[in-house]
C-alpha positions as CSV (number, residue, x, y, z in Angstrom):
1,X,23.6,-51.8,-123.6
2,X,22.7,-50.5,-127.1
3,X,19.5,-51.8,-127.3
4,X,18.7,-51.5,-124.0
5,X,19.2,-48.0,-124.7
6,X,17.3,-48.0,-127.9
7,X,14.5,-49.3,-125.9
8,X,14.7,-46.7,-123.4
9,X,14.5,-43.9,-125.9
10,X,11.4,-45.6,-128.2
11,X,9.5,-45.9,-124.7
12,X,10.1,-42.2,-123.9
13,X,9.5,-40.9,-127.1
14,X,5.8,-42.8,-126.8
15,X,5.0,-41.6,-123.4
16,X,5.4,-38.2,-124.8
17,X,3.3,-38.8,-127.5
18,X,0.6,-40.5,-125.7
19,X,0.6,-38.1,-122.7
20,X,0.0,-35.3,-125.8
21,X,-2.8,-37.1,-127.7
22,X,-4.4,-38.0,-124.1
23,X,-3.8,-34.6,-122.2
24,X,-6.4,-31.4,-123.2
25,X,-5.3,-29.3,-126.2
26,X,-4.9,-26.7,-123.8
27,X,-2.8,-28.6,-120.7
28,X,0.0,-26.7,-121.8
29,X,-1.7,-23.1,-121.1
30,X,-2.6,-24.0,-117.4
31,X,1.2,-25.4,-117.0
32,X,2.5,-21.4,-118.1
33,X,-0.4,-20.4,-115.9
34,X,1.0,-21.9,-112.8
35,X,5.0,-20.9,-114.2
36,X,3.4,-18.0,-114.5
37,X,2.3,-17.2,-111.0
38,X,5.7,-18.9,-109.1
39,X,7.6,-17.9,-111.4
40,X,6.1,-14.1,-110.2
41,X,7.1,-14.9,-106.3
42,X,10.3,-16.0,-107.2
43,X,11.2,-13.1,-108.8
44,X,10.6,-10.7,-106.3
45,X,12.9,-12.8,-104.1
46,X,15.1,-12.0,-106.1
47,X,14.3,-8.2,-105.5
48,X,14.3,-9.5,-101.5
49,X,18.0,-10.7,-102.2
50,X,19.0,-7.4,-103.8
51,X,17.5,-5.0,-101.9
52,X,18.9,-7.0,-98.1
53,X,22.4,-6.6,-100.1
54,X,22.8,-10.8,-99.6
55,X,26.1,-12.3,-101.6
56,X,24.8,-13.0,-105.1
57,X,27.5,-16.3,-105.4
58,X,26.1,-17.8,-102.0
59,X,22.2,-17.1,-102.6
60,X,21.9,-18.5,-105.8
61,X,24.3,-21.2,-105.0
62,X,21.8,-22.2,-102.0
63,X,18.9,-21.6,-104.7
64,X,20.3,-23.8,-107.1
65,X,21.2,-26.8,-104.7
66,X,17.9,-26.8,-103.6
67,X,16.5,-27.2,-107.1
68,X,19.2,-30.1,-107.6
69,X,18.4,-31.9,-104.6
70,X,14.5,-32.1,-105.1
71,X,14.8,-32.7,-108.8
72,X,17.2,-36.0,-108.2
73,X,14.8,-36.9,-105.1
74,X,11.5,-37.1,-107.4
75,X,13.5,-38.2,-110.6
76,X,14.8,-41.0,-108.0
77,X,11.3,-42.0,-106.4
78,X,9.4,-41.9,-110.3
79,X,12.4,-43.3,-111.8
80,X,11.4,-41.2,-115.6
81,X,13.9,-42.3,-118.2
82,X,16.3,-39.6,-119.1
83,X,16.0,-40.5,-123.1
84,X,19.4,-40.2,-125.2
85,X,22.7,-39.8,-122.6
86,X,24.4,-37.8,-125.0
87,X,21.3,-35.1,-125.8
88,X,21.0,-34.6,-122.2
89,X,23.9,-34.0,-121.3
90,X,24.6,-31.4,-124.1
91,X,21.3,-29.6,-123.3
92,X,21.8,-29.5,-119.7
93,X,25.7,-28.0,-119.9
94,X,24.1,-25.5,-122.1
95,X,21.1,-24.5,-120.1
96,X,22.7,-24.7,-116.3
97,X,25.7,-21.9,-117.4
98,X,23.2,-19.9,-119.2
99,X,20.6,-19.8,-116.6
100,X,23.7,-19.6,-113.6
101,X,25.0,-16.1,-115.9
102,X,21.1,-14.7,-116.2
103,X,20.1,-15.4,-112.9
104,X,23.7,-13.7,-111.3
105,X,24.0,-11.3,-113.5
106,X,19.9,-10.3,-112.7
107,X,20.4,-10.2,-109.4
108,X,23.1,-7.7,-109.6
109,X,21.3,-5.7,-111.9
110,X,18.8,-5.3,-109.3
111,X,21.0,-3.9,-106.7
112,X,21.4,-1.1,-109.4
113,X,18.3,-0.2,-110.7
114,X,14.6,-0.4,-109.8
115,X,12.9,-3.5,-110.1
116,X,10.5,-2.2,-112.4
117,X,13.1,-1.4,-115.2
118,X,14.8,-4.6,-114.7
119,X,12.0,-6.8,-114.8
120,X,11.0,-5.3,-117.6
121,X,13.6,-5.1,-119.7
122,X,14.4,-8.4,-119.0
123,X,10.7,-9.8,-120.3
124,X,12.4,-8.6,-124.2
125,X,14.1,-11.7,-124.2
126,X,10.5,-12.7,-125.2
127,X,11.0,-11.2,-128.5
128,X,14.1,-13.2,-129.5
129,X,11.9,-16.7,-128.5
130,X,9.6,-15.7,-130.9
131,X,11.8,-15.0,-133.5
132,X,13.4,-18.7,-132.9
133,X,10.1,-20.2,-132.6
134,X,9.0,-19.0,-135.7
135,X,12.2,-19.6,-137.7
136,X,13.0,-23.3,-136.1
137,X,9.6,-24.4,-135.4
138,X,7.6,-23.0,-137.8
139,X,5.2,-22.3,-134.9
140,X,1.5,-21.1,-136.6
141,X,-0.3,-18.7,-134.6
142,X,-3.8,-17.8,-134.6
143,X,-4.8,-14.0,-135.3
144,X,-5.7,-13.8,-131.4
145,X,-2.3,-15.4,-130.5
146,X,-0.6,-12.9,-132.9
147,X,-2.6,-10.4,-131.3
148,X,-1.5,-11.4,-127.8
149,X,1.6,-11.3,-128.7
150,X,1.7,-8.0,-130.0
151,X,0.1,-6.3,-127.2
152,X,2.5,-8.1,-124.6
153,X,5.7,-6.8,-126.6
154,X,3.8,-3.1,-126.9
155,X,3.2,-3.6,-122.8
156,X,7.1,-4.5,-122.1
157,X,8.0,-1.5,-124.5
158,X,5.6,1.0,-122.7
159,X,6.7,0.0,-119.2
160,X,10.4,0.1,-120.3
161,X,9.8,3.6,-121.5
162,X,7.9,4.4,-118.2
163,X,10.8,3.9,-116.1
164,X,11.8,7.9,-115.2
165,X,12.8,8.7,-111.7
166,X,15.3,6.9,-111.1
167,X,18.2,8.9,-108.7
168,X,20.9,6.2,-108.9
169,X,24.2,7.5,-110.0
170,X,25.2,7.7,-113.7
171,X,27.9,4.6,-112.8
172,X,25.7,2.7,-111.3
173,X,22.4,2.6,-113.5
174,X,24.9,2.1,-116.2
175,X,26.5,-0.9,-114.2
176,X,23.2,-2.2,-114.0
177,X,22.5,-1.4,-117.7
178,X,25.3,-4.1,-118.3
179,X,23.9,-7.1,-116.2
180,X,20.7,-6.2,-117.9
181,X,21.6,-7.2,-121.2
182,X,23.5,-10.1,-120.1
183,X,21.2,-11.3,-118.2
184,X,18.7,-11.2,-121.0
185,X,20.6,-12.8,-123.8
186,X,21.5,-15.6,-121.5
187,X,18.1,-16.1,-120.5
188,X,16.8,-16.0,-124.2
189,X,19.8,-19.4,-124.3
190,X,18.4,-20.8,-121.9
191,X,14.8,-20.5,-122.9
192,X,15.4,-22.3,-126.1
193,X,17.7,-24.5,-124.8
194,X,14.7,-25.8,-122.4
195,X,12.4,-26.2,-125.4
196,X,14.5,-28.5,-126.9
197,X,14.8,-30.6,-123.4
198,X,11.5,-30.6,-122.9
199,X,11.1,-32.4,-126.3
200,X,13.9,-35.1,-126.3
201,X,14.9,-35.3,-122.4
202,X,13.5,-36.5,-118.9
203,X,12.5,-33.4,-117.1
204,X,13.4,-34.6,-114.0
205,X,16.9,-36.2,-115.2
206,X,17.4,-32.6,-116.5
207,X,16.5,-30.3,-113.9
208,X,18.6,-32.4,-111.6
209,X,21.7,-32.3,-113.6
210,X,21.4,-28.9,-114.9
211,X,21.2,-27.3,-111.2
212,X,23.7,-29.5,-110.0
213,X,26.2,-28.0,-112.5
214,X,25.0,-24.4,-111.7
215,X,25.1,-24.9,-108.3
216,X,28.5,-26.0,-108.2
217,X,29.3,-23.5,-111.3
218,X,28.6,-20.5,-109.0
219,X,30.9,-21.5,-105.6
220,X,33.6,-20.3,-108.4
221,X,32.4,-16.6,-107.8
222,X,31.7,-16.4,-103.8
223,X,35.2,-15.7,-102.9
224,X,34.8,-12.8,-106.2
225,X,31.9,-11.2,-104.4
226,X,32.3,-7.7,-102.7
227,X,31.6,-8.0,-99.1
228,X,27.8,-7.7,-98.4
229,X,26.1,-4.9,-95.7
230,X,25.5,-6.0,-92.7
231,X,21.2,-6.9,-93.7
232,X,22.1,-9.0,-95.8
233,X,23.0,-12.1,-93.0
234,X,23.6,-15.3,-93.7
235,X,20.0,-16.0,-92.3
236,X,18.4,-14.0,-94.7
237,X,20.1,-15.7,-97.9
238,X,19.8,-19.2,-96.6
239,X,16.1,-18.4,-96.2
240,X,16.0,-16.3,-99.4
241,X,17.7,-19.3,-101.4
242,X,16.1,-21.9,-100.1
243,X,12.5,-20.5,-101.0
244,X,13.4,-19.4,-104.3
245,X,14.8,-23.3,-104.9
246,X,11.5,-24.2,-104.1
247,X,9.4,-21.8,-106.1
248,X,11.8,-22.5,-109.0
249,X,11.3,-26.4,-109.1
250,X,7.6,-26.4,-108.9
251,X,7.3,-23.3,-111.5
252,X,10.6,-24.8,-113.9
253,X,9.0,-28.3,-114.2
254,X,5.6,-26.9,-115.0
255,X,7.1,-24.5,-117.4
256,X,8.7,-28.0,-119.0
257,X,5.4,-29.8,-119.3
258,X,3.9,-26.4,-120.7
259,X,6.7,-26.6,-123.4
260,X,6.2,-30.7,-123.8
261,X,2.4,-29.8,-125.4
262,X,2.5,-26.0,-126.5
263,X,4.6,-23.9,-128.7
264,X,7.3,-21.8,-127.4
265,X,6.3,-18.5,-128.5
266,X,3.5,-18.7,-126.6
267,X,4.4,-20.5,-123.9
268,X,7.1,-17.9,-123.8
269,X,4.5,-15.5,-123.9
270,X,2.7,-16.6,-120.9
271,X,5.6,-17.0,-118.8
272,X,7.3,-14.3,-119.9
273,X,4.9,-11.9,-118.0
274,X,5.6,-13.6,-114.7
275,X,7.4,-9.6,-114.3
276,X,4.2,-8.4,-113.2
277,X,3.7,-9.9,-109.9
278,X,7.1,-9.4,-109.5
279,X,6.4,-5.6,-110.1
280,X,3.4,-5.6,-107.9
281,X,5.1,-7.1,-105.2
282,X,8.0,-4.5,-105.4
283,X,5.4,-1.7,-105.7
284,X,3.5,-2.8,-102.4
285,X,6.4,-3.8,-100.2
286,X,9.1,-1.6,-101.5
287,X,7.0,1.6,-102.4
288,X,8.4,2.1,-105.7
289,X,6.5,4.3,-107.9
290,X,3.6,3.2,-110.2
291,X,3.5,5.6,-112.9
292,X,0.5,5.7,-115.0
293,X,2.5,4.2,-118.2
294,X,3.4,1.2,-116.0
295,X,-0.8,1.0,-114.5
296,X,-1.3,0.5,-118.8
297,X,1.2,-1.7,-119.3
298,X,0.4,-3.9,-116.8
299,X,-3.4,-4.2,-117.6
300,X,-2.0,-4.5,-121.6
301,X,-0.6,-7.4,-120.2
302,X,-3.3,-9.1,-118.3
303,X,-5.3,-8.5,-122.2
304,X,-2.3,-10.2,-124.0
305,X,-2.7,-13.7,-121.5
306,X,-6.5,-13.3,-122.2
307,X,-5.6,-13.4,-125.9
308,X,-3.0,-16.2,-126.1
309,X,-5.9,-18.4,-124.3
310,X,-7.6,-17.9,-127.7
311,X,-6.4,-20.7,-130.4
């Protein structure tokens, strides 16, 4: 069993390696591209969730099974090793709870403020990958990259700034306030936490094991969760839930391979800014209000992903 093992983890380590000698230098900036734009539509279902007042517990318990149960179907029918049990298994307690807390405490948050604030506060978690990446992986950027990465922090901190107007109560922005910041320090976790997986761990192997322990992590808070309006029917967060599983597994496992052959600050980057569809979407279909601060930001944005394409 040891060596069999041993085997197992010397022939994963060399598919990695030969999948990143053989793949273009830049295969890991169409992988964020195409995080990038699901990552966007799931988002905004989130918004969908919040604003039809569906159970939080139930919708990203349905959201997460989903994700579980088409990871371990693929990871079945590919049969990719999973690499070292132990590594795996540490990685994927670590990453389920933190994504379970940022994605609850997120939707929440949207129920309290407007979309616009939240996604963008949120995309500062960006600023605490970067830090990491630096400091652990002594990632070296080019003056473009740096650039890029400049601009997209500037954007988040002008659209953040940008948010006036909002006529929720004192209690209740503040309430949202909270979730905010959980939300974003669990997402940083997790963020990192995938980095690392998508180094030394099967993707499939992980995705599958990390949403099955979220999705049955959250049935502990459905029977916590304040009764929901009457729009938010059991219809609307099956459908809700089983879309944003969806979304999630095809954008999650790209965001993996993105992280398998690029750095993490600027994959990070790239993905990061997945807000702004999100944002669009909200603007269009919700009629929330597009100040000018939040028209610069956004094109700042689109300028930064232009950059980051730059090595």
């Amino acid at each position: 069993m040891r060596l069999e093992r041993v085997l197992k983890n010397d022939t994963l380590e060399k598919n990695m390696l030969n999948d990143m000698q053989h793949a273009p230098t830049t295969s890991w900036f169409w992988y964020s591209l195409t995080a990038f734009f699901l990552m966007g539509l799931q988002g905004f279902l989130y918004k969908v969730a919040a604003e039809r007042r569906c159970d939080t517990a139930r919708v990203t318990f349905i959201f997460m099974s989903t994700v579980a149960v088409l990871s371990f179907a693929l990871w079945a029918y590919l049969r990719e090793p999973i690499g070292d049990l132990k590594t795996l298994t540490i990685l994927a307690l670590i990453n389920s709870l933190s994504f379970l807390v940022a994605t609850m405490a997120f939707i929440e948050a949207l129920k309290s403020v407007p979309s616009t604030t939240a996604f963008s506060v949120m995309r500062l978690n960006l600023v605490i990958l970067t830090i990491f990446s630096v400091a652990w992986f002594h990632d070296r950027l080019s003056p473009y990259q740096m650039s890029g990465i400049a601009i997209s922090l500037a954007a988040m901190l002008l659209l953040s700034k940008s948010m006036s107007g909002n006529d929720t109560p004192k209690e209740q922005s503040r309430r949202g306030a909270v979730f905010l910041v959980i939300s974003l320090f669990a997402s940083a976790v997790a963020g990192i936490s995938s980095k690392f997986a998508a180094m030394y761990v099967g993707k499939l192997s992980f995705l599958t094991i990390v949403y099955t322990i979220a999705a049955l992590s959250s049935l502990a808070f459905t029977k916590k969760q304040t009764p929901v309006e009457p729009q938010g029917s059991r219809r609307i967060t099956l459908v809700a839930g089983i879309a944003m599983g969806v979304l999630n597994f095809v954008g999650y496992y790209a965001f993996l391979s993105a992280l398998s052959n690029g750095p993490l600050s600027l994959v990070a980057s790239i993905t990061g800014m997945h807000f702004v569809i999100s944002v669009i979407l909200s603007v269009l279909i919700y009629r929330e209000i597009l100040t000018p601060g939040r028209v610069i930001g956004f094109l700042l944005t689109i300028a930064s992903i232009l950059l980051l394409r730059i090595e």
